[in-house]
C-alpha positions in Angstrom: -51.0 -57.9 9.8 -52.7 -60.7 11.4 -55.5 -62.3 9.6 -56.6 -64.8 12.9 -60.1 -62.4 13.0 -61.1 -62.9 9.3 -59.9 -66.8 9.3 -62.1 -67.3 12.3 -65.1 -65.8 11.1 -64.7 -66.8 7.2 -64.6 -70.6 8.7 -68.0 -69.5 10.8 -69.6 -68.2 7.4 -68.9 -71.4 5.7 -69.3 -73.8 8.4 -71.6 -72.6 11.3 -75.8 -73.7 11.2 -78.0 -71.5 9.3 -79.4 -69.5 12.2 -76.0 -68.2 13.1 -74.8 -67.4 9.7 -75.8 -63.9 9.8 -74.4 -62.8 13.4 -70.4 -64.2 11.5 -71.5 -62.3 8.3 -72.1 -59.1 10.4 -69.0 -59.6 12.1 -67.0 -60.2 8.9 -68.6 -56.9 7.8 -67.1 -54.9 10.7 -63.9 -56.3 10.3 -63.4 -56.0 6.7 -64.5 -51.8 7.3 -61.8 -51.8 9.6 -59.3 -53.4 7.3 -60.7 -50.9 4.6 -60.5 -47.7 7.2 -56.3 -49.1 8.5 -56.0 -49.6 4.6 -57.0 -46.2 3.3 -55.5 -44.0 5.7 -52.3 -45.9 5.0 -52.0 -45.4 1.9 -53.1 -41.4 2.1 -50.3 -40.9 4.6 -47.5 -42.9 2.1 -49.5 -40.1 -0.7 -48.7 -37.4 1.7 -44.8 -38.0 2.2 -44.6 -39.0 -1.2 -46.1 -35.8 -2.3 -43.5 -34.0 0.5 -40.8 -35.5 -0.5 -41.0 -33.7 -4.1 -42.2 -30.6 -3.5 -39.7 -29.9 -0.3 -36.2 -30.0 -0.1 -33.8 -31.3 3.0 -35.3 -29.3 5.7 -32.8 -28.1 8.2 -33.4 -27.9 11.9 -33.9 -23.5 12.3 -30.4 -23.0 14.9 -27.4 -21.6 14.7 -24.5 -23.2 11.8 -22.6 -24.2 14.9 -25.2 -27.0 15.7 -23.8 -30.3 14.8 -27.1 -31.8 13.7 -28.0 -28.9 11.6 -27.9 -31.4 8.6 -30.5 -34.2 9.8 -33.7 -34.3 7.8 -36.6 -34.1 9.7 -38.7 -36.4 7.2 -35.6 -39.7 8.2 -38.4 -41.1 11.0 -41.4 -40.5 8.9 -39.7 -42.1 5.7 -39.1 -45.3 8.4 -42.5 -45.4 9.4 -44.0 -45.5 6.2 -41.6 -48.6 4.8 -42.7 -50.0 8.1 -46.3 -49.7 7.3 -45.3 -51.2 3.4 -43.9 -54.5 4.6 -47.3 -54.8 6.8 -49.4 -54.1 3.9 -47.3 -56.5 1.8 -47.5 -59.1 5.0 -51.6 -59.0 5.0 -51.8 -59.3 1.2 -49.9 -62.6 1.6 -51.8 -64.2 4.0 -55.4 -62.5 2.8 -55.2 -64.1 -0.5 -55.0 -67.5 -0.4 -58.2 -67.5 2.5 -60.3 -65.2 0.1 -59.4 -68.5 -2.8 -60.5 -70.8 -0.4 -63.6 -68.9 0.7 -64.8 -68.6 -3.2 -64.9 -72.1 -3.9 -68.2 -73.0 -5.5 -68.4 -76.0 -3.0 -68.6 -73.4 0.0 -72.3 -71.6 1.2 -72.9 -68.6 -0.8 -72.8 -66.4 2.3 -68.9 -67.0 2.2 -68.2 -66.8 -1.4 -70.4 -63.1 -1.2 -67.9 -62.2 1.5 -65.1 -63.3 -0.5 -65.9 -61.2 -3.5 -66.6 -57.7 -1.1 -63.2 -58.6 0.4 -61.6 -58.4 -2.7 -63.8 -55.5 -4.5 -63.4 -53.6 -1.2 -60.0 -54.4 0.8 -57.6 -57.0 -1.6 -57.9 -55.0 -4.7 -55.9 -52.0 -2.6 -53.5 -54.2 -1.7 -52.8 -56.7 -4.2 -54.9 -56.0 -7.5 -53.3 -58.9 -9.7 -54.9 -61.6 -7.6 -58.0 -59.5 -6.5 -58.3 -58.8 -10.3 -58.1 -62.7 -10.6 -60.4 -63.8 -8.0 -63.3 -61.4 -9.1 -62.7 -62.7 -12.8 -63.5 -66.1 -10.9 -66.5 -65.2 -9.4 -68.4 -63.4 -12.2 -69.6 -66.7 -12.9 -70.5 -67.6 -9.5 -74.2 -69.4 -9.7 -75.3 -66.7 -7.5 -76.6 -63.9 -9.4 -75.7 -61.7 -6.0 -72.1 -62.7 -5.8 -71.7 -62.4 -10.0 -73.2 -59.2 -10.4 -70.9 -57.2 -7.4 -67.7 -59.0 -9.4 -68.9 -58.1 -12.9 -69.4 -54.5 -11.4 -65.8 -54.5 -9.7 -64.6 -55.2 -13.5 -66.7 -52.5 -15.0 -68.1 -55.1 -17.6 -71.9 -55.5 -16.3 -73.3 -53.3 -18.6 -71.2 -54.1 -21.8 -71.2 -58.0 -22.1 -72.7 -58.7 -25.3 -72.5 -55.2 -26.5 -70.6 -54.0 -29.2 -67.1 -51.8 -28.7 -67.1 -48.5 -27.8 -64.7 -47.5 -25.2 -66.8 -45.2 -23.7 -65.2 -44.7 -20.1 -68.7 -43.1 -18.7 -69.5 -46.3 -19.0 -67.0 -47.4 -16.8 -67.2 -47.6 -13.0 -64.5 -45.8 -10.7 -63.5 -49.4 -9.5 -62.7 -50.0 -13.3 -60.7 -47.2 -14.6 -58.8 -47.2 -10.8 -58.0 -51.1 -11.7 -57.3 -50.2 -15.4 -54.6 -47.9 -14.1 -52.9 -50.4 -12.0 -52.0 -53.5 -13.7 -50.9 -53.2 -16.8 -52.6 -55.9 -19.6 -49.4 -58.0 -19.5 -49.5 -58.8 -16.0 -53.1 -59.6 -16.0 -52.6 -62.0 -18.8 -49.7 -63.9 -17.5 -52.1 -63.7 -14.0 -55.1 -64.8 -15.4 -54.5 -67.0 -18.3 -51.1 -67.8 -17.7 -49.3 -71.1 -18.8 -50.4 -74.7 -17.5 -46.4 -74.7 -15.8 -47.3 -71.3 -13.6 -50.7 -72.4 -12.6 -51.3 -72.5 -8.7 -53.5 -75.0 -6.6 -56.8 -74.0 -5.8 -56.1 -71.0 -8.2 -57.5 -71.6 -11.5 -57.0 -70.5 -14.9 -58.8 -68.8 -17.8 -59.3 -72.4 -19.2 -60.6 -73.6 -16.1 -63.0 -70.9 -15.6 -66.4 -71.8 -15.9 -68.8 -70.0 -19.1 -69.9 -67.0 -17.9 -66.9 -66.6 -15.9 -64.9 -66.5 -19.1 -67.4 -64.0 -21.5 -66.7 -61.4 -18.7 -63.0 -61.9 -18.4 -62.8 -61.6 -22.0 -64.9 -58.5 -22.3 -62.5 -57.1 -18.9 -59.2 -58.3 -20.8 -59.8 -56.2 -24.0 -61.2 -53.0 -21.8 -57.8 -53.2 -20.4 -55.9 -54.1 -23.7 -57.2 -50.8 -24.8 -57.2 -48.9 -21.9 -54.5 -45.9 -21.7 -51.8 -47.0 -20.0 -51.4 -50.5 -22.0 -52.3 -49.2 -25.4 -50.6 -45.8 -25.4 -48.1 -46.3 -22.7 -44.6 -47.5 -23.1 -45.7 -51.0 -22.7 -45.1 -53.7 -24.9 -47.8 -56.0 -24.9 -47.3 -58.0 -28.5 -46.8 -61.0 -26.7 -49.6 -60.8 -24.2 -52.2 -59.5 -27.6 -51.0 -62.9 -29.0 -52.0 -65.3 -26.2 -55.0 -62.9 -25.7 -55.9 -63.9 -29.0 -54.7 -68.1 -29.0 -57.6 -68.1 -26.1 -60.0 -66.6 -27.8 -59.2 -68.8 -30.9 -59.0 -72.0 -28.7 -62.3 -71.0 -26.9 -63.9 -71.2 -30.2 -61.9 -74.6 -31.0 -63.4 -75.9 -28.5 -67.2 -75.8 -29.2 -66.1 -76.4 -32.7 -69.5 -78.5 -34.4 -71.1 -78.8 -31.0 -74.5 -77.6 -30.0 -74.8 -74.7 -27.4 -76.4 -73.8 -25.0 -77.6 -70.0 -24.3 -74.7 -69.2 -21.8 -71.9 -70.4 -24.3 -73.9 -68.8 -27.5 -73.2 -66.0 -25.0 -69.7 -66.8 -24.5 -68.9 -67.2 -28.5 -70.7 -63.7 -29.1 -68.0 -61.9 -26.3 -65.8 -63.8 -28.2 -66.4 -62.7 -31.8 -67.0 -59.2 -31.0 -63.3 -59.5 -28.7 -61.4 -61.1 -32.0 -63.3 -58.5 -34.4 -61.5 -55.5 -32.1 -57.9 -57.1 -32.1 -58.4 -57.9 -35.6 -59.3 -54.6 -36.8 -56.4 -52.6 -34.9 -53.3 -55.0 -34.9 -51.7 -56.1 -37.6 -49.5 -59.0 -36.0 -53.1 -60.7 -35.1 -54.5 -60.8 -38.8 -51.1 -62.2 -39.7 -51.4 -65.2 -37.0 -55.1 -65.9 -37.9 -53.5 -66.9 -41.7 -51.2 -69.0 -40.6 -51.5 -72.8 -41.3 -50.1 -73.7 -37.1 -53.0 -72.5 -35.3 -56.0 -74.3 -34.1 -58.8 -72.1 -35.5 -57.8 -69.9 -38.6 -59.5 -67.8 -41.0 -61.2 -70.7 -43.0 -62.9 -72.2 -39.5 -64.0 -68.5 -38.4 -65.4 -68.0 -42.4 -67.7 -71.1 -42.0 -68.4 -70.7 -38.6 -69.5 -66.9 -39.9 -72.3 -68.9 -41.9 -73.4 -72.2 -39.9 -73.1 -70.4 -35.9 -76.7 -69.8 -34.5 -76.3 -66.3 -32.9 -76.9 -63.6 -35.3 -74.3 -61.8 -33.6 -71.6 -64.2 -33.4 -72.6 -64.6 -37.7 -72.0 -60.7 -38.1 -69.1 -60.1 -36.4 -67.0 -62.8 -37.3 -68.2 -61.5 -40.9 -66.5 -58.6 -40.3 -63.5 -60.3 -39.3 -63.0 -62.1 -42.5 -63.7 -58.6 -44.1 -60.6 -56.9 -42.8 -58.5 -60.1 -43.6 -59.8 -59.9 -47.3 -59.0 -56.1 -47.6 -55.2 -56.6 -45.9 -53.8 -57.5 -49.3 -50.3 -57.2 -47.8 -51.6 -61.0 -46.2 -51.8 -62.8 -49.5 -48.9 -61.4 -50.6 -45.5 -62.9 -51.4 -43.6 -59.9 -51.7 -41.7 -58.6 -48.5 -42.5 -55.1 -50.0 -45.3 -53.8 -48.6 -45.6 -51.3 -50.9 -45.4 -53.4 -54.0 -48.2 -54.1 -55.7 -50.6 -56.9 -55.4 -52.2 -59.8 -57.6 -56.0 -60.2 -57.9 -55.5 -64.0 -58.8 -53.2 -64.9 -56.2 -55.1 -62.9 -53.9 -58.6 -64.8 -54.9 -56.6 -68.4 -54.4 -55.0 -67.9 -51.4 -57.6 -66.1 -49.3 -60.3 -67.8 -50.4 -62.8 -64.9 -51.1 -64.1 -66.7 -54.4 -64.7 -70.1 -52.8 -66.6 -68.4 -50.1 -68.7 -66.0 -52.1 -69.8 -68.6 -54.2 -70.6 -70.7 -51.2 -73.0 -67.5 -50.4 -74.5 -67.1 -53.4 -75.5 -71.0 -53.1 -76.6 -70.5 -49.9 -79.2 -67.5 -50.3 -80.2 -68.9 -53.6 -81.8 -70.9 -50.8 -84.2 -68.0 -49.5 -86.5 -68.3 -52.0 -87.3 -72.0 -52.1 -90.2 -73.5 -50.1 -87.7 -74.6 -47.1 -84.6 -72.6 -46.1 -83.0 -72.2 -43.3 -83.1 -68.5 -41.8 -79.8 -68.4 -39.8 -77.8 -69.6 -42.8 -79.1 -66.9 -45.4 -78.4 -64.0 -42.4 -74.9 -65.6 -42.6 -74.6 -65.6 -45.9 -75.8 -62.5 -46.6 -72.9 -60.8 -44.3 -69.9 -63.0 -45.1 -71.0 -62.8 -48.9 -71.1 -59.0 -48.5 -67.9 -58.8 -47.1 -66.5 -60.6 -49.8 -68.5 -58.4 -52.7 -66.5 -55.1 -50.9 -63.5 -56.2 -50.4 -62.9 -57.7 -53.9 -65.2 -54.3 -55.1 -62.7 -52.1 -53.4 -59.4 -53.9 -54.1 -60.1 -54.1 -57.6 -61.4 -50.5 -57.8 -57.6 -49.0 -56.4 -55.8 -50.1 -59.5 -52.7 -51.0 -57.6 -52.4 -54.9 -58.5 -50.3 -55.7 -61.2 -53.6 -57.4 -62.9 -55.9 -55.0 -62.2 -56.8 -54.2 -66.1 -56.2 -58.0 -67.4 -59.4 -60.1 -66.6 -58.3 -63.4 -66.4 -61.0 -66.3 -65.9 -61.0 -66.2 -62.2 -61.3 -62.8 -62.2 -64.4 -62.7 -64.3 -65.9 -65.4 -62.9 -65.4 -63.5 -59.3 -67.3 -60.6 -60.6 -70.3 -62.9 -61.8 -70.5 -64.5 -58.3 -70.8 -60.9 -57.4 -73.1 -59.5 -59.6 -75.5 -62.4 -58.6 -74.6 -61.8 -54.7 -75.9 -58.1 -55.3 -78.9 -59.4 -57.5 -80.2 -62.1 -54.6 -79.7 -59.4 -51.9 -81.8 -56.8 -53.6 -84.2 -59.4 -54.2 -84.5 -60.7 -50.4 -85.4 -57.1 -49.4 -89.1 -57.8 -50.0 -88.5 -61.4 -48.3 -91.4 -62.5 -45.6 -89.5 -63.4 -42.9 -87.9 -59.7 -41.4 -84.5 -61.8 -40.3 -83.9 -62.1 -44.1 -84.9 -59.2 -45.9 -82.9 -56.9 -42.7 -80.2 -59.0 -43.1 -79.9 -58.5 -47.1 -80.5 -54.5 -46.4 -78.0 -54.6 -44.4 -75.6 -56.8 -46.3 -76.0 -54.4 -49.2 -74.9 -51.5 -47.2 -72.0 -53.5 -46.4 -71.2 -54.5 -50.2 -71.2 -50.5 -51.4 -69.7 -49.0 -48.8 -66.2 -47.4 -48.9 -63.7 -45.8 -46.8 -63.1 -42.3 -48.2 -65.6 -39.5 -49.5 -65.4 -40.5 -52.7 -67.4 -43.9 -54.3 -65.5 -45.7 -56.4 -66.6 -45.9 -59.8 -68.9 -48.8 -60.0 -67.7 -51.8 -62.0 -69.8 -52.4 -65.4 -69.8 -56.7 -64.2 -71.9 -55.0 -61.8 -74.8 -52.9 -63.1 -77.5 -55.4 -64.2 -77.2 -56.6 -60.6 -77.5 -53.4 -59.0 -80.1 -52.1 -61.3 -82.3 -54.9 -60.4 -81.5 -54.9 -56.3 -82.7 -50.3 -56.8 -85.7 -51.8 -58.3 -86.4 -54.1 -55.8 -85.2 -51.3 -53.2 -87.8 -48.9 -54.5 -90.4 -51.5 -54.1 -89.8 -52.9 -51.0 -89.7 -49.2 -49.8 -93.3 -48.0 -51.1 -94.5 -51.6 -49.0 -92.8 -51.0 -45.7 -93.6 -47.0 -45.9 -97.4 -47.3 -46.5 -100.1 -47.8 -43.6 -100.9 -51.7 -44.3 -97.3 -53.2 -43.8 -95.5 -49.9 -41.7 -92.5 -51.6 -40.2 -90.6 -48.3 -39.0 -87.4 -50.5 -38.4 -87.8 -52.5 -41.8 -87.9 -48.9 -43.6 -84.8 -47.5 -41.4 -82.7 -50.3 -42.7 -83.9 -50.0 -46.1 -83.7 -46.1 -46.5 -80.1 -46.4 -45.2 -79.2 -49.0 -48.4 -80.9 -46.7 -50.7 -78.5 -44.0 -49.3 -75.6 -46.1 -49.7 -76.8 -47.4 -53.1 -77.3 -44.1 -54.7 -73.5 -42.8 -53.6 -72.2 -45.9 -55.1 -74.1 -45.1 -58.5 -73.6 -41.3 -58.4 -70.4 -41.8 -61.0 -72.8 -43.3 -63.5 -75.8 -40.7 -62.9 -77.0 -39.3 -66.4 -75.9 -42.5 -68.8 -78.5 -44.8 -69.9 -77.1 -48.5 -69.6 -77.0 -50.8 -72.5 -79.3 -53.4 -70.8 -82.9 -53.2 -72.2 -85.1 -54.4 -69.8 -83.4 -52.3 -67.0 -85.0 -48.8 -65.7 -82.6 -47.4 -64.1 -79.8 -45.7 -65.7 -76.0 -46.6 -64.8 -72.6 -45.6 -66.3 -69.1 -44.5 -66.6 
């Protein structure tokens, strides 16, 4: 219960000369082995009478039913020696925590803050995981890469920053699905991030945290926000999903028009690709990212989709706008969910029309003498996202205007049509960025969610005749010997796919457009 030992040789770690250093860190390595050996067996024993306790009932001392103390348990003294044992356990969490704090303090050698982080992967996380949870959350930014890499390992996210979602628990360390099932997503959030009244000295916050430190608590935060007990348990986290999400969104506030550097390009990519999973599966967080109160809405994330300079951050927040455009229920006055929508109040108040045109402009650009690479990527994505979800929400027939075309309406579906034209021509574009990035963008524009296409719009065919020409060409030029690009032609052969299901309602009609070869049609 006493933590005399480990205070005495933490304080050699950190303050004795160089050539003793070791000798204290060997010692601190016994000692915390013997902390994790006391800790262990513990904890098996308070298993074992737990698991006695339910499986037996009162045992009665084998005599006669004359002996008076025939009805003692025999399990009283062991039930007394394990709440014993609790309160010490509770006692040497206490104390270990705050030293492990003042241990990991980036002014402090690195051979303390390395023994801070095995303490808490090893010994604290048994005995209080909240704060251990905390402290390694700290630390996976240390400068050290040592010290960073064992707490991004505790957390189970060293292999997953910066990759997309998958939920794939192989991927997952023992450490991390064992923390996953301990502290529920709430209490880590009101631990970790927290409110500036409940914030502890020497203790600090997600805000506080320095870059890297905060791309791997984010990553962490959403493994746990979707882990089993949090998402499918009796749990309910709406609150904690919201501030989850208000640190995200002030996160990206804050480097708002500023130039990055690589680790907080980093830091904004874990972001996006965070704000894209909690956007695509609640509800209550597309609604809060259209309200007019918050510090980064919808409108900052659409133009930060274009003008960000990681491809990745451009895609996924792409994607984000997407599912926002197809929630009509959003844009939509009606408390009814089920009533139906309009196409014109829908254009006005999300936006879509101003940003597609914005896109259109934008990779009109591509095929001048200058141009600006990460800006046509961007608007290739966003404009896609746009061209389906107005495609698609047209194609249901369930808004009330859905067979009037009003001005705005029409005009929409020219912005389109010319979004689908200057896509199929950037497929034969010099620079690969470009001509993947409008491949790819015209998967997006044609895809749909059922097994059916819709039938394709006739605003839309001269476009899409021209971008199958242009696919057909640029096909025959990255298939041959001189210009094989096996990744160019993977892309490409995947939009041809796409292209033809889209067109498949129309296939044996000759369109009414002359110049065009390729046949399209109700």
């Amino acid at each position: 219960k006493s933590i005399s030992t480990a205070s005495m040789l933490f304080g050699c770690v950190a303050n004795e000369v160089e050539m003793l250093r070791p000798r204290a860190t060997s010692a601190l390595d016994a000692l915390l082995s013997a902390y994790v050996r006391v800790v262990t067996s513990t904890s098996e024993n308070a298993r074992r009478i737990d698991d006695g306790k339910s499986n037996t009932k009162t045992e009665s001392i084998p005599t006669t039913s004359t002996n008076p103390w025939a009805d003692i348990r025999i399990n009283d003294a062991v039930v007394d020696k394990k709440n014993d044992n609790t309160k010490e356990i509770d006692g040497l969490s206490r104390s270990l925590a705050p030293l492990l704090w003042t241990s990991s303090r980036r002014s402090q050698p690195k051979s303390s803050r390395l023994a801070a982080v095995r303490w808490s992967n090893e010994l604290l996380i048994h005995l209080d995981a909240k704060n251990a949870i905390h402290l390694l959350c700290f630390l996976s930014g240390d400068d050290d890469a040592t010290v960073s890499m064992i707490a991004k390992k505790a957390l189970g996210v060293e292999s997953s920053l910066g990759d997309d979602v998958t939920f794939n628990e192989t991927e997952w360390s023992n450490s991390s699905e064992a923390i996953l099932s301990s502290v529920t997503f709430t209490e880590l959030m009101e631990t970790i991030v927290g409110r500036e009244a409940e914030v502890i000295p020497g203790r600090p916050k997600f805000a506080e945290f320095v870059v890297p430190a905060k791309a791997a608590t984010c990553r962490f935060m959403l493994q746990s926000l979707f882990s089993e007990g949090s998402f499918y348990g009796q749990e309910s986290c709406a609150s904690a999903v919201d501030d989850y999400v208000m640190a995200i969104l002030g996160t990206f506030a804050d480097y708002q028009g500023r130039s990055l550097s690589r680790e907080e390009s980093d830091l904004l990519d874990e972001c996006s690709i965070c704000l894209e999973s909690c956007v695509s599966t609640f509800r209550e967080t597309r609604v809060a990212l259209t309200s007019s109160e918050i510090c980064y809405g919808f409108n900052d994330i659409a133009g930060q989709a274009v003008l960000s300079i990681s491809s990745k951050t451009r895609r996924h927040l792409s994607r984000i706008m997407g599912c926002l455009y197809e929630d009509h229920c959003l844009w939509n006055d009606a408390s009814d969910l089920s009533e139906k929508f309009s196409i014109s109040q829908w254009l006005e108040k999300s936006g879509l029309l101003k940003n597609a045109e914005m896109c259109r402009e934008i990779l009109e650009k591509a095929f001048e003498s200058s141009f600006v690479a990460c800006e046509i990527h961007g608007a290739a994505f966003l404009g896609s996202s746009c061209l389906r979800a107005f495609r698609l929400g047209d194609a249901n027939g369930t808004a009330v205007d859905s067979h009037n075309v009003s001005p705005t309406i029409t005009k929409c579906w020219s912005v389109c049509s010319r979004i689908v034209n200057l896509l199929g021509k950037g497929l034969m574009h010099a620079d690969e960025v470009i001509g993947n990035a409008c491949a790819q963008g015209l998967v997006i524009s044609f895809s749909y969610d059922g097994h059916d296409a819709p039938i394709l719009n006739p605003f839309l065919y001269e476009g899409f005749a021209l971008a199958l020409n242009e696919l057909n060409s640029a096909l025959k030029k990255f298939n041959s010997i001189d210009h094989a690009d096996p990744t160019r032609a993977s892309t490409l052969i995947r939009a041809a796919g796409v292209l033809l299901a889209a067109s498949t309602s129309g296939a044996g009609s000759r369109s009414n457009t002359e110049d065009v070869s390729v046949d399209l049609g109700p």
